[in-house]
PQR file with spaces between the fields and no chain letter, atoms N, CA, C, O and H, PARSE charges and radii, in Angstrom:
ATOM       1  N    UNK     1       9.367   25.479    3.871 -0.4000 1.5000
ATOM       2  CA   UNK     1       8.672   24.404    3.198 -0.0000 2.0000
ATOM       3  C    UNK     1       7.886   24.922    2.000  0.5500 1.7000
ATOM       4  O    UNK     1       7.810   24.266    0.961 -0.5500 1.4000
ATOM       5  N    UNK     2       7.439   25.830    2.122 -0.4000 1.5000
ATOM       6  CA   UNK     2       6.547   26.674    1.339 -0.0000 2.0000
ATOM       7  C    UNK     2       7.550   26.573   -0.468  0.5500 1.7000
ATOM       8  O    UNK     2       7.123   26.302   -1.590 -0.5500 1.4000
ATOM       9  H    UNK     2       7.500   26.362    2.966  0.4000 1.0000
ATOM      10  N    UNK     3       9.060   26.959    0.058 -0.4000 1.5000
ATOM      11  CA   UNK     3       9.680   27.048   -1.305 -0.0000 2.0000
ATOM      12  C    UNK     3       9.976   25.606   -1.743  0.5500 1.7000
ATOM      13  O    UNK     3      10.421   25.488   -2.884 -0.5500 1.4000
ATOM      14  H    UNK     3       9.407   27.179    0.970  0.4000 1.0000
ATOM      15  N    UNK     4       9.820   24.614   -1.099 -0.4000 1.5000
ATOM      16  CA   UNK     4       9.950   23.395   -1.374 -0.0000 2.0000
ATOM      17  C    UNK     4       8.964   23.068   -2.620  0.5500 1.7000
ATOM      18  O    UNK     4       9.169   22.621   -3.748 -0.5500 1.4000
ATOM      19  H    UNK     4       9.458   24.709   -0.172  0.4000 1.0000
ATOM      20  N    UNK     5       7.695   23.526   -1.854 -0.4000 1.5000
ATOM      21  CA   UNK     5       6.337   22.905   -2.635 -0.0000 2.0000
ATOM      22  C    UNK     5       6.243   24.049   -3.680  0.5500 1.7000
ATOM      23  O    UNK     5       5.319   23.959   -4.488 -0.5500 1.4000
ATOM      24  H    UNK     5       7.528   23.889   -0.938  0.4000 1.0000
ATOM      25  N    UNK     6       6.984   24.991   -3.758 -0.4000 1.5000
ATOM      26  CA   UNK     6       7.102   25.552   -5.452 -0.0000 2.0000
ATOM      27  C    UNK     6       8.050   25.052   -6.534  0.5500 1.7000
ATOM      28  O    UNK     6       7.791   25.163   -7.732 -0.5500 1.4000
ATOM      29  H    UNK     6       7.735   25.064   -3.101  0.4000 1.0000
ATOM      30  N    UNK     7       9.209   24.471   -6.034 -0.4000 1.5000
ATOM      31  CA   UNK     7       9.964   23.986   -6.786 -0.0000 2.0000
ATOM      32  C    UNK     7       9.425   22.216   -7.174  0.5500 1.7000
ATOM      33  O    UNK     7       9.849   21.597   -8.149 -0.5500 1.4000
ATOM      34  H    UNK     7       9.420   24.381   -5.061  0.4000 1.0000
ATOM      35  N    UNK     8       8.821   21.879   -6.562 -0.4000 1.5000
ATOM      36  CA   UNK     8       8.253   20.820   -6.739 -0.0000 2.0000
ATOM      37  C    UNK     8       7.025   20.717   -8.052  0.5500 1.7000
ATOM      38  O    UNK     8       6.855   19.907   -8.963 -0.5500 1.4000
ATOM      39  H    UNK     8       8.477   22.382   -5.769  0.4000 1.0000
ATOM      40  N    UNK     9       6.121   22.282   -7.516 -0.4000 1.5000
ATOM      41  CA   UNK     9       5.125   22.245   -8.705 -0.0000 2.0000
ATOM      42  C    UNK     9       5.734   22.671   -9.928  0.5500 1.7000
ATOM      43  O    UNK     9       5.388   22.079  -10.950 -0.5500 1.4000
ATOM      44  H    UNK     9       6.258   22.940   -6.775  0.4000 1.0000
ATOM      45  N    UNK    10       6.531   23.540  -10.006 -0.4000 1.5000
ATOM      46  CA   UNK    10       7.415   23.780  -11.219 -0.0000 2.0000
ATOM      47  C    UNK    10       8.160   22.831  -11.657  0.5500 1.7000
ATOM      48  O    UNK    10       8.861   23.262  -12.573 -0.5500 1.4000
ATOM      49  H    UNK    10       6.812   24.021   -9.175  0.4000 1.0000
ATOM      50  N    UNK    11       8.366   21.633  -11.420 -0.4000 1.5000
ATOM      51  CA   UNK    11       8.570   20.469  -11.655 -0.0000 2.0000
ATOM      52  C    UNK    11       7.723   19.657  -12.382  0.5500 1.7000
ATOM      53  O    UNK    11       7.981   18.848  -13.273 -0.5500 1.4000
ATOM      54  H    UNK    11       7.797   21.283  -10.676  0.4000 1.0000
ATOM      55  N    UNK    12       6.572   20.018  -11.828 -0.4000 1.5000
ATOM      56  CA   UNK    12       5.334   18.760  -12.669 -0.0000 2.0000
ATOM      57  C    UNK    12       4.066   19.355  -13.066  0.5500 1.7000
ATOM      58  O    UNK    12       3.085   18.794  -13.552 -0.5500 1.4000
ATOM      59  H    UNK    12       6.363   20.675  -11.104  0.4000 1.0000
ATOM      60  N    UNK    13       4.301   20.978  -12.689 -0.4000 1.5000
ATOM      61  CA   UNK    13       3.102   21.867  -13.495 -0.0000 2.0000
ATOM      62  C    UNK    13       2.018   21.659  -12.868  0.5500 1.7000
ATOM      63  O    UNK    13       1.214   22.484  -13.303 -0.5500 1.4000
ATOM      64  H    UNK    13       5.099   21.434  -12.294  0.4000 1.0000
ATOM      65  N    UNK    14       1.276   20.676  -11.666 -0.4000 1.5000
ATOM      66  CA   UNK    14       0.280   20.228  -11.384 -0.0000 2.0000
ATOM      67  C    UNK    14       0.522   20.279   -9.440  0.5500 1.7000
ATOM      68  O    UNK    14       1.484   20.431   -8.688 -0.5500 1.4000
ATOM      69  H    UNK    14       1.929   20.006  -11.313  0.4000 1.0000
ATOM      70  N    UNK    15      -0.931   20.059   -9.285 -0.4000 1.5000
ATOM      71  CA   UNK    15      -1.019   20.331   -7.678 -0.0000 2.0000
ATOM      72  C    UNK    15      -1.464   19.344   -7.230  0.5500 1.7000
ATOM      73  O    UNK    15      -1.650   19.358   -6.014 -0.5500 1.4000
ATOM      74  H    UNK    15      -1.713   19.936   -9.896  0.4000 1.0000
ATOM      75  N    UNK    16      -1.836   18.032   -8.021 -0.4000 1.5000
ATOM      76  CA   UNK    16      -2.138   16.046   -7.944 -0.0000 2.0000
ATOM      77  C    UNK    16      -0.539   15.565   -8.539  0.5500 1.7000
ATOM      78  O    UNK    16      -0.102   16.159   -9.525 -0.5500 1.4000
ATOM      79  H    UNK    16      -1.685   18.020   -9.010  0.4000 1.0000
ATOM      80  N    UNK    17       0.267   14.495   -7.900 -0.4000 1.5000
ATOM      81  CA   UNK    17       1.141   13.905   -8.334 -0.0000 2.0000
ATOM      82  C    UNK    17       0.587   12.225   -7.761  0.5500 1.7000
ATOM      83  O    UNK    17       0.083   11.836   -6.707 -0.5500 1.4000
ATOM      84  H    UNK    17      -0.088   14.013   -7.099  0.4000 1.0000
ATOM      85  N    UNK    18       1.070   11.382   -9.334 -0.4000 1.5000
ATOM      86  CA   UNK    18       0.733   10.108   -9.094 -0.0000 2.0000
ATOM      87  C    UNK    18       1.329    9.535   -8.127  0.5500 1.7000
ATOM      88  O    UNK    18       1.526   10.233   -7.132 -0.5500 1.4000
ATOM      89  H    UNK    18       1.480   11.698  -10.190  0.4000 1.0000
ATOM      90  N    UNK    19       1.759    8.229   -8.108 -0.4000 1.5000
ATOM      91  CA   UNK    19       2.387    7.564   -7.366 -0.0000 2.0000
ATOM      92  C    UNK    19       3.787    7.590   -7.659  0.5500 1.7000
ATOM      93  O    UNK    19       4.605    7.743   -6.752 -0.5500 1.4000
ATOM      94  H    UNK    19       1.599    7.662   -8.917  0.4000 1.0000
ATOM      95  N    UNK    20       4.214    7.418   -9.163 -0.4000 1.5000
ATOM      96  CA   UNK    20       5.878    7.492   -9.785 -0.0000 2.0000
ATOM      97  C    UNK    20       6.194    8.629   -9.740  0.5500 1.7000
ATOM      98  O    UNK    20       7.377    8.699  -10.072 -0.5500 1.4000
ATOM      99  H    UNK    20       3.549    7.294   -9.899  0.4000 1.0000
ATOM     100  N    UNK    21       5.607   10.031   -9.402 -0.4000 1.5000
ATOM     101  CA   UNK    21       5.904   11.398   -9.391 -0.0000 2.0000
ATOM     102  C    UNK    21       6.170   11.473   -7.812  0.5500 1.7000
ATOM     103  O    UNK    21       7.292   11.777   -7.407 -0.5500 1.4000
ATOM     104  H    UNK    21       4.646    9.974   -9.132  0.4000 1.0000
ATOM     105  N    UNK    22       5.310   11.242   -7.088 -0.4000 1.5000
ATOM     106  CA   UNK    22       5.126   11.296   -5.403 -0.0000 2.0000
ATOM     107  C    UNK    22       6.802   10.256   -5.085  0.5500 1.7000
ATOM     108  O    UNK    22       7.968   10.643   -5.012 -0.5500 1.4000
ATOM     109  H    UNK    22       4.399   10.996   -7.417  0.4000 1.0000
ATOM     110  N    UNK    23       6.473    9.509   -5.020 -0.4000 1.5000
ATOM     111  CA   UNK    23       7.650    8.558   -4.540 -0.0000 2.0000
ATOM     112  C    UNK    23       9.358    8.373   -5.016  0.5500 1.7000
ATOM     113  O    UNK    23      10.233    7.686   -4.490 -0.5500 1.4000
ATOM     114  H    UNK    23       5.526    9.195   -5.079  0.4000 1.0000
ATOM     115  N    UNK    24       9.434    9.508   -6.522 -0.4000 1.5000
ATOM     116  CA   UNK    24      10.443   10.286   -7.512 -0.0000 2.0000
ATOM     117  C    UNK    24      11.327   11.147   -6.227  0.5500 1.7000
ATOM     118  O    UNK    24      12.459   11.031   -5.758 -0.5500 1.4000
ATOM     119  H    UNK    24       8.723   10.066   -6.950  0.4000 1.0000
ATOM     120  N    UNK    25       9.656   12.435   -5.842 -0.4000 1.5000
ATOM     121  CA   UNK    25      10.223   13.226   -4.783 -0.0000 2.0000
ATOM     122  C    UNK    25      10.551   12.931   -3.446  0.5500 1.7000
ATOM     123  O    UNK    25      11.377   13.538   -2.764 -0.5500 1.4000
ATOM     124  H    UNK    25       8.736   12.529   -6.223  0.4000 1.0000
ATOM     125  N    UNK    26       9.924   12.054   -3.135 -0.4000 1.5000
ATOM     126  CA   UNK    26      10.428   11.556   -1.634 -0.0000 2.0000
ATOM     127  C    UNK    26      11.405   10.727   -1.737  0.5500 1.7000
ATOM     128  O    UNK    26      11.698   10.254   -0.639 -0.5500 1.4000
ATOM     129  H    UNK    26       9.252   11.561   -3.689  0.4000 1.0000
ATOM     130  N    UNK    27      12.334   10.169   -2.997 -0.4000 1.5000
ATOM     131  CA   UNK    27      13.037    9.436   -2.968 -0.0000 2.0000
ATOM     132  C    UNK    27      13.299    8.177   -2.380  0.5500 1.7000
ATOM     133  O    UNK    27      14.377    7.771   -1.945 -0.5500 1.4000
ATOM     134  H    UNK    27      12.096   10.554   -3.889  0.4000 1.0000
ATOM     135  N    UNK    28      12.009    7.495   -2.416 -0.4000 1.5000
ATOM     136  CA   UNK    28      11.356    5.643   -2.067 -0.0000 2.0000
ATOM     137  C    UNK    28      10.763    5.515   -3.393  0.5500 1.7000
ATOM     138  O    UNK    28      10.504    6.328   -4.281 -0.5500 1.4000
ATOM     139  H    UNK    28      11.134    7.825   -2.769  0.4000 1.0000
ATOM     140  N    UNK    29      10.536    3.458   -3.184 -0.4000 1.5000
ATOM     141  CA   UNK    29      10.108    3.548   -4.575 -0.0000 2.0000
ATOM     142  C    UNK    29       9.141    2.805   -4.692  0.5500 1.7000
ATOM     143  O    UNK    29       9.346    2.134   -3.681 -0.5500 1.4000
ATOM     144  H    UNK    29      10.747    2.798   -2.463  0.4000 1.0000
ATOM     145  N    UNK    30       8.189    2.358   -5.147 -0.4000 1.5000
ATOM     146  CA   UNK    30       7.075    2.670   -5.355 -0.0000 2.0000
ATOM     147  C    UNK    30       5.979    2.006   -4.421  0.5500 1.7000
ATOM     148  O    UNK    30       4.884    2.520   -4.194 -0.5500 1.4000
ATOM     149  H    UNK    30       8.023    2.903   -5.969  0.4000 1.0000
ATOM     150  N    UNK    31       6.390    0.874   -3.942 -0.4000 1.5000
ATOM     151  CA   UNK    31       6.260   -0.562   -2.974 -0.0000 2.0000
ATOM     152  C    UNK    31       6.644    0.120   -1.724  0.5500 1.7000
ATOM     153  O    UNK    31       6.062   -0.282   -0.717 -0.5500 1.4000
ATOM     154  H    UNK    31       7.279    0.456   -4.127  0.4000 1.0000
ATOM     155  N    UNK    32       7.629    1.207   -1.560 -0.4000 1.5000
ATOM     156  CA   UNK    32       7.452    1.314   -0.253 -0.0000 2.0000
ATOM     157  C    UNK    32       6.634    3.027   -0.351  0.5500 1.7000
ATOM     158  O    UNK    32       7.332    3.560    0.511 -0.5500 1.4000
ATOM     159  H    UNK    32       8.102    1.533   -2.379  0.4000 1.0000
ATOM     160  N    UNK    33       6.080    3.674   -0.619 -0.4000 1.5000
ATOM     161  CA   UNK    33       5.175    4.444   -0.916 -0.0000 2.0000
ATOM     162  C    UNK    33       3.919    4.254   -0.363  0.5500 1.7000
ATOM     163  O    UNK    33       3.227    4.815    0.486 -0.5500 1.4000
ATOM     164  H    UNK    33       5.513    3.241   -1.320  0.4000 1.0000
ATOM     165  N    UNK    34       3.768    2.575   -1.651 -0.4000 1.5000
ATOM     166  CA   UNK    34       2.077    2.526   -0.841 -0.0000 2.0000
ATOM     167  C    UNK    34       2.501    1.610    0.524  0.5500 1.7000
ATOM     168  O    UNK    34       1.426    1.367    1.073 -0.5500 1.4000
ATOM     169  H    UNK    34       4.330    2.119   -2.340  0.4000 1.0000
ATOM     170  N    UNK    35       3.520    1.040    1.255 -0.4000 1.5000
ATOM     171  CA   UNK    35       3.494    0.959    2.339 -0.0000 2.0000
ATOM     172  C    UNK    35       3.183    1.908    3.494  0.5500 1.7000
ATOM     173  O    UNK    35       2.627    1.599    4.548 -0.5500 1.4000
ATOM     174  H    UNK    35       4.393    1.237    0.809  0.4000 1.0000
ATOM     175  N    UNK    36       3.661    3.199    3.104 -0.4000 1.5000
ATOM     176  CA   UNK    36       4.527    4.313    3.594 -0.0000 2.0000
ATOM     177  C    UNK    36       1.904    5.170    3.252  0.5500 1.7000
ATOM     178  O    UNK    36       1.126    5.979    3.758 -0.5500 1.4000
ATOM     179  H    UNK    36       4.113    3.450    2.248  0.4000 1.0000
ATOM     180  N    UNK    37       1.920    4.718    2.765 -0.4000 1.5000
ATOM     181  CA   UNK    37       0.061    5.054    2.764 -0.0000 2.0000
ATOM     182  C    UNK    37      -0.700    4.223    3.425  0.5500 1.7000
ATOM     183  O    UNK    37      -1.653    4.578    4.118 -0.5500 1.4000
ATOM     184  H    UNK    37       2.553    4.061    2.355  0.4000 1.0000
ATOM     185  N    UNK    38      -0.333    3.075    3.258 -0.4000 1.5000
ATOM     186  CA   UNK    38      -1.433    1.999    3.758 -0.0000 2.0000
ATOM     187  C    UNK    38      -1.426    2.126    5.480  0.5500 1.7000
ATOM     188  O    UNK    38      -2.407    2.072    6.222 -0.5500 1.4000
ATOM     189  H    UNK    38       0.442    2.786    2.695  0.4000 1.0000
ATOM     190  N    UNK    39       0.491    2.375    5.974 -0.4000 1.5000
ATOM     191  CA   UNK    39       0.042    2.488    7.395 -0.0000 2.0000
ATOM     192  C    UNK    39       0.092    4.032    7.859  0.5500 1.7000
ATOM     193  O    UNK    39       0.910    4.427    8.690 -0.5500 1.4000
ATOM     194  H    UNK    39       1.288    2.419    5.371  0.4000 1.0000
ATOM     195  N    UNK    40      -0.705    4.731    7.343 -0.4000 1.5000
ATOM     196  CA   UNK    40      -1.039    5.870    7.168 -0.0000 2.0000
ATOM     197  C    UNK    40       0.358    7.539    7.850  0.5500 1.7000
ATOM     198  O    UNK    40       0.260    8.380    8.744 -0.5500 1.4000
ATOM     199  H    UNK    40      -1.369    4.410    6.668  0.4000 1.0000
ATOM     200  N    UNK    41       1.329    7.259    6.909 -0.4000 1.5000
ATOM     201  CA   UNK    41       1.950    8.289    6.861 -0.0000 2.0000
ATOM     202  C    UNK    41       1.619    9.082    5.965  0.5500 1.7000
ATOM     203  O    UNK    41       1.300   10.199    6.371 -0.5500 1.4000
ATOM     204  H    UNK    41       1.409    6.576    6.184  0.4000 1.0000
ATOM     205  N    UNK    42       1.562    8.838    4.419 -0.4000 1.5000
ATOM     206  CA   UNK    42       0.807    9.694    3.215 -0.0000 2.0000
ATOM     207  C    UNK    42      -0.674    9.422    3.215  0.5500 1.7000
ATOM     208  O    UNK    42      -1.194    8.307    3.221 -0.5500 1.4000
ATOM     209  H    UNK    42       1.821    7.930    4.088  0.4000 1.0000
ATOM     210  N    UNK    43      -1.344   10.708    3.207 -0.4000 1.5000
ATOM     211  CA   UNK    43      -2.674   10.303    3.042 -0.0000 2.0000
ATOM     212  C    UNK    43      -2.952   10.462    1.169  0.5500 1.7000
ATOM     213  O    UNK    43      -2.356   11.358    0.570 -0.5500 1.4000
ATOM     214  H    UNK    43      -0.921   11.614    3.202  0.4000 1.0000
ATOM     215  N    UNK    44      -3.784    9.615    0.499 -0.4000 1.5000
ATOM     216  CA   UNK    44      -3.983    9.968   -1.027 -0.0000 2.0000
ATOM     217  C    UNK    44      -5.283   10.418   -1.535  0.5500 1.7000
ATOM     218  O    UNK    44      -6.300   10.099   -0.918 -0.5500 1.4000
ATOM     219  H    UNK    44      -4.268    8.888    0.986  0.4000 1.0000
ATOM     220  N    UNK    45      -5.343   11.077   -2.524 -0.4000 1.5000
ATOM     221  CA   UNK    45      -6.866   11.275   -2.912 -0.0000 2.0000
ATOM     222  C    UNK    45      -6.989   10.323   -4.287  0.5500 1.7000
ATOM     223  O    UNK    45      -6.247   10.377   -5.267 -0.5500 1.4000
ATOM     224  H    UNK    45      -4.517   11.336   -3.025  0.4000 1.0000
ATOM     225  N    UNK    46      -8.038    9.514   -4.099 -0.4000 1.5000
ATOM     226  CA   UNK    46      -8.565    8.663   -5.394 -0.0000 2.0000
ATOM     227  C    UNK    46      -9.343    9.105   -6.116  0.5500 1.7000
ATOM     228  O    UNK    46     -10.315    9.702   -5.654 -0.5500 1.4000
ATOM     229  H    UNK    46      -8.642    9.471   -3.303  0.4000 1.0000
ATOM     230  N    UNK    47      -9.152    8.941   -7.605 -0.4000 1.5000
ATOM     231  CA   UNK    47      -9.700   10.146   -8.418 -0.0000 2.0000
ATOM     232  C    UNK    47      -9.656    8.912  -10.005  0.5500 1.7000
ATOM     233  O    UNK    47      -8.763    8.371  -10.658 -0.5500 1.4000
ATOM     234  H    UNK    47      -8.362    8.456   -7.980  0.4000 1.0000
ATOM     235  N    UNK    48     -11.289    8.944  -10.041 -0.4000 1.5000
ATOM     236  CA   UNK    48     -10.739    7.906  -10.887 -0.0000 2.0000
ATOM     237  C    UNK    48     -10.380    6.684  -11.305  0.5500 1.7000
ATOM     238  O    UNK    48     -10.373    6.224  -12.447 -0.5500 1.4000
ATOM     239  H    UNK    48     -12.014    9.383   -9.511  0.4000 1.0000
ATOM     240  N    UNK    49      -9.954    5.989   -9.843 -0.4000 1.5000
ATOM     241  CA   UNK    49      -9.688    4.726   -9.989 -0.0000 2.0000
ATOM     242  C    UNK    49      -7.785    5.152   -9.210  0.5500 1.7000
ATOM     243  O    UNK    49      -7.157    4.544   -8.343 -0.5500 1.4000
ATOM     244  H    UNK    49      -9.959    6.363   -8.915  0.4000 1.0000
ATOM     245  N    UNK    50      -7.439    6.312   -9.950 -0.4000 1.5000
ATOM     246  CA   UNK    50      -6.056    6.387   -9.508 -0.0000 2.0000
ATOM     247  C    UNK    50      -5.852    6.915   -8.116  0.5500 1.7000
ATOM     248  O    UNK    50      -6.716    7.466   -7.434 -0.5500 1.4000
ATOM     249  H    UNK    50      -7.948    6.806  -10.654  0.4000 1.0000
ATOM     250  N    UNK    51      -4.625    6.683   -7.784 -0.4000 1.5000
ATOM     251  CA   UNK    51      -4.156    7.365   -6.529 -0.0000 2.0000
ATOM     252  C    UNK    51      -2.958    8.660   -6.891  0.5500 1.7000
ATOM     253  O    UNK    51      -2.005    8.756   -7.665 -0.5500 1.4000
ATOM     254  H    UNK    51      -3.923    6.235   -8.338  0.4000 1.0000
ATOM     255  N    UNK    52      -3.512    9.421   -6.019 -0.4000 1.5000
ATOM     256  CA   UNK    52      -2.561   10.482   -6.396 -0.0000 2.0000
ATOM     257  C    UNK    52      -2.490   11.447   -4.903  0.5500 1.7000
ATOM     258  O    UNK    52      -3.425   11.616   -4.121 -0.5500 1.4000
ATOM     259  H    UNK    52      -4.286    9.344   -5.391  0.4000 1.0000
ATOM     260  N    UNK    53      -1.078   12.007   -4.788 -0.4000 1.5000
ATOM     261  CA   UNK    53      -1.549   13.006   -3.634 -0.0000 2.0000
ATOM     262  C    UNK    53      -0.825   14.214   -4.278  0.5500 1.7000
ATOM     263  O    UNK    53      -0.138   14.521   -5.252 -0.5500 1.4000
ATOM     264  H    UNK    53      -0.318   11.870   -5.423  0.4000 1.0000
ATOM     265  N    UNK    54      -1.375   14.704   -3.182 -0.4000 1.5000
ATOM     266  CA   UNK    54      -1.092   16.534   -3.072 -0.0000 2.0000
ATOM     267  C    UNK    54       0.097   17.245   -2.530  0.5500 1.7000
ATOM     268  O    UNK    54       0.542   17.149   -1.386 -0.5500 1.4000
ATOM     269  H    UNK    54      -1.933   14.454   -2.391  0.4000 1.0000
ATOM     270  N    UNK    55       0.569   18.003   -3.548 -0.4000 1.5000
ATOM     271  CA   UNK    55       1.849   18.671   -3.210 -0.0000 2.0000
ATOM     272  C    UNK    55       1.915   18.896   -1.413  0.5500 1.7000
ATOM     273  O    UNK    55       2.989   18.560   -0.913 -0.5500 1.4000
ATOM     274  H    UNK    55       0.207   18.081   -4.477  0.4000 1.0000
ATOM     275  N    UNK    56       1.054   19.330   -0.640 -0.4000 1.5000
ATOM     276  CA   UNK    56       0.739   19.633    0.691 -0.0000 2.0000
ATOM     277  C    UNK    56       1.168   18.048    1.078  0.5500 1.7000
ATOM     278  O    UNK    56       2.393   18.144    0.995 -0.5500 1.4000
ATOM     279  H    UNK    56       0.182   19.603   -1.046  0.4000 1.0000
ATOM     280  N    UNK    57       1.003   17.197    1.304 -0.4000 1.5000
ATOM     281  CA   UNK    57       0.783   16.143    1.556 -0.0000 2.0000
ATOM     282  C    UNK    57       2.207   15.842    1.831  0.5500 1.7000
ATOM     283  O    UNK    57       2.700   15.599    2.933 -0.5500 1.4000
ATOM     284  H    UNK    57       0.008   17.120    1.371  0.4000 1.0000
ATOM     285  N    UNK    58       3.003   15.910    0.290 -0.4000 1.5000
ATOM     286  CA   UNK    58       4.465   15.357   -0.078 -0.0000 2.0000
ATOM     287  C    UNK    58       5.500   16.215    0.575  0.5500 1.7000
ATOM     288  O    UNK    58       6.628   15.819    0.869 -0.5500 1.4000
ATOM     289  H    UNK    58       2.603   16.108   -0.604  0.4000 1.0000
ATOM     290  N    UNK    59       4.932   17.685    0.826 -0.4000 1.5000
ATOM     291  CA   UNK    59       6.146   18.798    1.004 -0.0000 2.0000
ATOM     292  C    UNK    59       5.589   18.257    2.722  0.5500 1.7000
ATOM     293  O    UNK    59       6.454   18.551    3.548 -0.5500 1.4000
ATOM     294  H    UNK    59       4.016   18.006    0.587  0.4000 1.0000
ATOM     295  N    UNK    60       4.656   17.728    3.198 -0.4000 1.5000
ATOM     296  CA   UNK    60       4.099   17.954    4.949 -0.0000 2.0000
ATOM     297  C    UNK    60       5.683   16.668    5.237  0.5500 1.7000
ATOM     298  O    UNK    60       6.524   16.770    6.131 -0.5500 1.4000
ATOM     299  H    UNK    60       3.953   17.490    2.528  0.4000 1.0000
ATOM     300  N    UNK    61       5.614   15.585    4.151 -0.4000 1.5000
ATOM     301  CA   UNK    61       6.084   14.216    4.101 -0.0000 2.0000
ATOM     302  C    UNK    61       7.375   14.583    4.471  0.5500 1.7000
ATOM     303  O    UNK    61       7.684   14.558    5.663 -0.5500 1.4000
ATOM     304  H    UNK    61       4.931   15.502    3.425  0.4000 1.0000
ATOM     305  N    UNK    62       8.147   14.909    3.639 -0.4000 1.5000
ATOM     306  CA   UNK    62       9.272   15.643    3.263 -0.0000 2.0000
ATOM     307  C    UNK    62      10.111   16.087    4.626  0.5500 1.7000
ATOM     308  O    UNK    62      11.145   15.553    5.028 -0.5500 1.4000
ATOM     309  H    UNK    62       7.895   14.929    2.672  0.4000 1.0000
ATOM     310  N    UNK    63       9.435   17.151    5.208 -0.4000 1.5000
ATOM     311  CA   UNK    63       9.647   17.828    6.361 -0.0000 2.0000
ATOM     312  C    UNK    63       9.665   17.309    7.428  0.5500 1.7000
ATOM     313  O    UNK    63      10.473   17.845    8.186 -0.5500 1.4000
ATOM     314  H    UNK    63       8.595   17.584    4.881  0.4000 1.0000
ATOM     315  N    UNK    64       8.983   16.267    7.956 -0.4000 1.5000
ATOM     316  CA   UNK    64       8.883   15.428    9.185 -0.0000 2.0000
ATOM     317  C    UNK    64       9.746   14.907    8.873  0.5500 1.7000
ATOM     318  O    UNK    64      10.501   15.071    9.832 -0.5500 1.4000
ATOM     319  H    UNK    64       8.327   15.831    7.341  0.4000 1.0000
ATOM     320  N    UNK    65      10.566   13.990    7.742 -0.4000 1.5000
ATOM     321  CA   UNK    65      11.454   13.023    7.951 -0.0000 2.0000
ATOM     322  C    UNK    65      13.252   14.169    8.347  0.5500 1.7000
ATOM     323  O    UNK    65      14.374   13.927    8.791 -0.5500 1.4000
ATOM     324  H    UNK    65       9.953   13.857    6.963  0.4000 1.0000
ATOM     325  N    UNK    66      12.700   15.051    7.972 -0.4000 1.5000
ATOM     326  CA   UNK    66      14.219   15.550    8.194 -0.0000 2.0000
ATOM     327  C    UNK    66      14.661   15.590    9.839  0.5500 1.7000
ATOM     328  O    UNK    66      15.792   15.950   10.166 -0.5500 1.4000
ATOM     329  H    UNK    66      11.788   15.248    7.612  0.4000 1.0000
């Protein structure tokens, strides 16, 4: 998993991904994302006003569904 969440940050240069970056990599789209938060599978950090989560978060996401 570890090489997951490097190829991911080398992807977007950053260790916060929005919502259209987050839901890009998990391959859902955007409506089912914040479903996929609200009944708490992704947790997000609000920053801002925005929602965004953490590479940890997306690569944890990632891995359970397989």
């Amino acid at each position: 998993m570890e090489q997951l969440k490097i190829e991911i940050q080398n992807r977007h240069k950053k260790l916060l991904l929005n919502k259209k970056e987050a839901s890009q990599e998990i391959g859902v789209s955007i409506s089912t994302l914040d479903r996929l938060r609200k009944e708490g599978y992704l947790r997000e950090k609000r920053i801002g006003g925005g929602i965004f989560f953490t590479l940890d978060e997306i690569v944890n996401f990632i891995g359970g569904s397989n």
